[in-house]
C-alpha positions as CSV (number, residue, x, y, z in Angstrom):
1,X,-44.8,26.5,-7.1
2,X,-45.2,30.2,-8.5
3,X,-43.7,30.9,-11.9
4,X,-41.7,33.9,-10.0
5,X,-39.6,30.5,-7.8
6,X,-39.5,29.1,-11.3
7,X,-37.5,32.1,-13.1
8,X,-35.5,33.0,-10.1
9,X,-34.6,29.5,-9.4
10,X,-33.4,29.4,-13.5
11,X,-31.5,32.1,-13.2
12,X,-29.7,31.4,-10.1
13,X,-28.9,28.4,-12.1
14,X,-27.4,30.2,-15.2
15,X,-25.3,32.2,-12.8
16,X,-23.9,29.0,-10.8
17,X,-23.4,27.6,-14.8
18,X,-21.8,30.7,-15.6
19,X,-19.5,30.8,-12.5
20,X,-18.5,27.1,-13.0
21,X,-17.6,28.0,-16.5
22,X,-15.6,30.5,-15.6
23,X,-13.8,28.2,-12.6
24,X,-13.6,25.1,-15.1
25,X,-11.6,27.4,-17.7
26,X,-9.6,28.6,-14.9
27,X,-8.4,24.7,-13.7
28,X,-8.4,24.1,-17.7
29,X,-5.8,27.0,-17.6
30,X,-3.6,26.1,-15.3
31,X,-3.8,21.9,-14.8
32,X,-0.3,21.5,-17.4
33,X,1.1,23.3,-14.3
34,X,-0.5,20.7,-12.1
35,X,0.8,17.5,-13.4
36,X,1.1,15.8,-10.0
37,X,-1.0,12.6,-10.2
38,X,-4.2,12.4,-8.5
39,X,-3.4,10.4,-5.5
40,X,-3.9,11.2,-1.8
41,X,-1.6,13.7,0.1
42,X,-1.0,10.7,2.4
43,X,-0.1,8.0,-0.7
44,X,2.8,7.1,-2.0
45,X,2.2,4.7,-4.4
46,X,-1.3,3.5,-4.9
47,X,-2.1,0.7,-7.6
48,X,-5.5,0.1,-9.6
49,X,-5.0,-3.5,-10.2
50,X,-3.5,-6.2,-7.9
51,X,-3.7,-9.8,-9.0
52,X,-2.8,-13.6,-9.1
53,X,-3.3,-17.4,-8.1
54,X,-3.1,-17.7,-4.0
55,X,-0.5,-20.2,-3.7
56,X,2.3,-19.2,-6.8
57,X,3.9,-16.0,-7.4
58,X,4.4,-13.2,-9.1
59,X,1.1,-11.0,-8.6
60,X,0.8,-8.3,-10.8
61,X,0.4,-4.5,-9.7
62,X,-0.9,-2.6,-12.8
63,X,-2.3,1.4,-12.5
64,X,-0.1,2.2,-10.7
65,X,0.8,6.1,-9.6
66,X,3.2,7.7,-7.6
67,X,3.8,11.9,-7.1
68,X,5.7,12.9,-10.2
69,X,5.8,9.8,-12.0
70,X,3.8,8.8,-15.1
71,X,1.6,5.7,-14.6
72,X,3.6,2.6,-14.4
73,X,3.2,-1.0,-13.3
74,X,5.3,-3.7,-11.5
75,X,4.5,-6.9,-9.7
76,X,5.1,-8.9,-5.9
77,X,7.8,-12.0,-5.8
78,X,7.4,-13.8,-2.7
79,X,10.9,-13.9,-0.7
80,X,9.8,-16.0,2.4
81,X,6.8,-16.2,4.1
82,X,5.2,-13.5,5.4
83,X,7.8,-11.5,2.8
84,X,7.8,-10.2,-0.6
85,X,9.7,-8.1,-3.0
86,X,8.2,-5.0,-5.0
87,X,9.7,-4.6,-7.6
88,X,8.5,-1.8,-10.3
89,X,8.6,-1.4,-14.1
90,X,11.3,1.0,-15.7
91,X,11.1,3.5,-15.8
92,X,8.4,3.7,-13.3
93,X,10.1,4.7,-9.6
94,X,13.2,3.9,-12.0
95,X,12.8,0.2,-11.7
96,X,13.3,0.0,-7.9
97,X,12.9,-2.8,-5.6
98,X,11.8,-2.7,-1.5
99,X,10.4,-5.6,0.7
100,X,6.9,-5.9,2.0
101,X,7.4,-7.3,5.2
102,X,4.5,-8.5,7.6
103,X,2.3,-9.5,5.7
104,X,-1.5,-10.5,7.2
105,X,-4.4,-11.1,5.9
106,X,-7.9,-11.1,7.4
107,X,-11.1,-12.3,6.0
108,X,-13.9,-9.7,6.2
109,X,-16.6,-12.0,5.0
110,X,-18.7,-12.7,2.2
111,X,-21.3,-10.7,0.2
112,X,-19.7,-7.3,0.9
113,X,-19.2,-6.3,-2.7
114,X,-16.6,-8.7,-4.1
115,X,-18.0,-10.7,-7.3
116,X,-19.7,-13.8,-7.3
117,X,-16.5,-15.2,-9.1
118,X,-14.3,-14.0,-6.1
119,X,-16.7,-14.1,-3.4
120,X,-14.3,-13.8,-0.2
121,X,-13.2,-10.3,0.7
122,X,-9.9,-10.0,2.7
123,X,-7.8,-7.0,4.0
124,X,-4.0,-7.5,3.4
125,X,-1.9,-5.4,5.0
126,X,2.0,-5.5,5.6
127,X,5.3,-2.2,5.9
128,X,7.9,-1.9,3.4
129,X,11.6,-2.3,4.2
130,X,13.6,0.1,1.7
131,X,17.5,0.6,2.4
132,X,18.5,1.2,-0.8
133,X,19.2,4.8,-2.2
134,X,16.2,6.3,-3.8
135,X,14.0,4.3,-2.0
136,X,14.7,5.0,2.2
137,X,11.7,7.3,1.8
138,X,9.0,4.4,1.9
139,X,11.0,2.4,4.5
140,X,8.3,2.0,7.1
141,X,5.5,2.8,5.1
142,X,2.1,1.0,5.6
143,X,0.8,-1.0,2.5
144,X,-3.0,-1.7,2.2
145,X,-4.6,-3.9,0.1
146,X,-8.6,-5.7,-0.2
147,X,-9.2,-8.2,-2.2
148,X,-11.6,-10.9,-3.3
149,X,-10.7,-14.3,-3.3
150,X,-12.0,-17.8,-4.4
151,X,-9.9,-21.0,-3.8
152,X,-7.2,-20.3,-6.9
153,X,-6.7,-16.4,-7.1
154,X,-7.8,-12.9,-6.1
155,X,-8.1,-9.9,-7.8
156,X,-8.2,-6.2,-6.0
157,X,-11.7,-5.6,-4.9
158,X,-13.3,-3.4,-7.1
159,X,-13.2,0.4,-6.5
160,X,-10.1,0.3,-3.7
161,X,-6.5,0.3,-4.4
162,X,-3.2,-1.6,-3.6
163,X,-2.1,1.3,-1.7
164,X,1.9,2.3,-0.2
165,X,1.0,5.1,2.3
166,X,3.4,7.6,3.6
167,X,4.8,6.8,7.3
């Protein structure tokens, strides 16, 4: 390679390094204006930790993030099979409750990147049922989960999220 590629390609980099400064100061600027969490357009509520023994309830949801809200946590109560209740943290979502209704699992497999401690992934899925005022927004809204399993608990598989989309 010529020493001529060398230079150009260096400054060509300086420039890019220069125009990225000038971006980065830019988003450093304005981001207080841009205090929405950093969650999908689609999401409504996605959670970084999901949790619990198989068979006894509650099961943790911790990281949690919703639009305008400040990260907050709450946890899953079952109500009958098939059925659980939300309910979130105050002040998170202002301590509201909905129903996940339908809820299925199905086993993926093994070996797909769960831990060795937790070796069985499975995709949950279910739709919340909120009638109550403040909440009628989610009603309908698909809830996705995949976890990793052994024979006494699960945890969220690493990398994905408990996640309330919009309808």
């Amino acid at each position: 390679m010529s020493s001529h590629v060398i230079r150009g390609s260096a400054s060509l980099w300086g420039k890019t390094l220069g125009a990225l400064a000038l971006l980065g100061g830019a988003v450093i600027i304005s981001s207080p204006a841009a205090a929405e969490p950093p969650a999908p357009a689609d999401v409504w509520i996605q959670c970084s930790g999901f949790s619990g023994p198989n068979t006894s309830w509650p099961h943790p949801l911790t990281g949690c993030i919703a639009r305008g809200q400040e990260e907050g946590s709450g946890f899953t109560q079952r109500t009958a099979p098939g059925t659980e209740t939300i309910h979130w943290n105050a002040p998170f979502l202002d301590g509201a409750s909905f129903q996940l209704t339908n809820i299925t699992s199905q086993v993926v497999g093994t070996g797909t990147g769960c831990p060795a401690d937790h070796p069985v992934e499975v995709n949950v899925s279910g739709t919340i049922v909120a009638t109550e005022p403040g909440t009628k927004q989610y009603d309908g809204s698909p809830v996705k989960a995949t976890i990793c399993s052994n024979q006494t608990d699960f945890i969220l598989k690493p990398g994905t999220y408990f996640t309330i989309f919009k309808k």
